[in-house]
N, C-alpha and C positions, 0 to 999 in steps of 0.2 A: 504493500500500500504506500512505502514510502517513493513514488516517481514525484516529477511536478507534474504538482495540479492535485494530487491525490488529496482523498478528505481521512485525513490522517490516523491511524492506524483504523479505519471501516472500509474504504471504497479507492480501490485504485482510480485511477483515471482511465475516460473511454481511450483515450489518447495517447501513447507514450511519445510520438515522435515530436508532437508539435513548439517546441521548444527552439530556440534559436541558440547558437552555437556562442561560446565565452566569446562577450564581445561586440555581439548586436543585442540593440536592444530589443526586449518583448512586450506583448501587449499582453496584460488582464485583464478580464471583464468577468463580475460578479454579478449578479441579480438575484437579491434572495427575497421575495415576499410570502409573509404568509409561512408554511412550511416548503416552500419551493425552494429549492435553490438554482440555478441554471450558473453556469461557470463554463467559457472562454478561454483560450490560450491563443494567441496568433489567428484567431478567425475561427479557431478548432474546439466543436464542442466535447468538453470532456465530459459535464455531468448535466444531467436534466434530470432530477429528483426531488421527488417528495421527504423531507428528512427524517420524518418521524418514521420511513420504514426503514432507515437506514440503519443496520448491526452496529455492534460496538461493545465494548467494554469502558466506561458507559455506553449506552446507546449516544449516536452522535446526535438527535436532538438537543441530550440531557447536557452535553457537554458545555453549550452556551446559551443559556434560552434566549436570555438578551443580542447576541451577536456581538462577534468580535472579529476583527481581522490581524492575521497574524504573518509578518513579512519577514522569513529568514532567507539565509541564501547558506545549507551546508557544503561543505568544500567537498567536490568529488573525489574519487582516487587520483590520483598522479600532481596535483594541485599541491605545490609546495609555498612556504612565505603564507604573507596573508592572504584570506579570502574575504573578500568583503562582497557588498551587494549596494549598489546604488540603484534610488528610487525616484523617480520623476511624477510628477504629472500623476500622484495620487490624488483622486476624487472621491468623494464619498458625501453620499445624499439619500436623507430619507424618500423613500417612497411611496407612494397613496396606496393603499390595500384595494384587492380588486373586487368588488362586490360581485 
């Protein structure tokens, strides 16, 4: 479960490959209303799901009720020195619930 993109230790990603290579930058796109989540990589959908049926140790509902977003960048194999992760052009905005 640990690729990017993946909902962390429940649900790998539909996607493994959609990731841009150290170096170019990538795009995310989140959309979570309601119990939906819909998540983006590079134009590439990884998840369209309902959360509450998502598995887990929690259950990954339970994990955030409130919502949270969380930006790391771990260092791959062969990556020596530091690793770091720079963030651009984070956005983040409530959205109206959909009757």
């Amino acid at each position: 479960y640990q690729f990017t993109g993946g909902l962390y230790g429940s649900l790998p990603p539909g996607v493994r490959t959609a990731f841009y290579p150290i170096g170019r930058w990538n795009s995310y796109e989140i959309v979570y209303r309601g119990s939906r989540l819909i998540v983006r990589l590079n134009g590439e959908l990884l998840h369209d799901v309902d959360t509450h049926a998502v598995k887990g140790d929690p259950p990954f509902a339970k994990r955030a009720p409130t919502g949270f977003l969380g930006l790391q960048r771990p260092a791959p194999g062969g990556i020596e020195g530091d690793a770091v992760a720079w963030f651009k052009n984070v956005y983040v905005r409530e959205l109206p619930q959909d009757g």
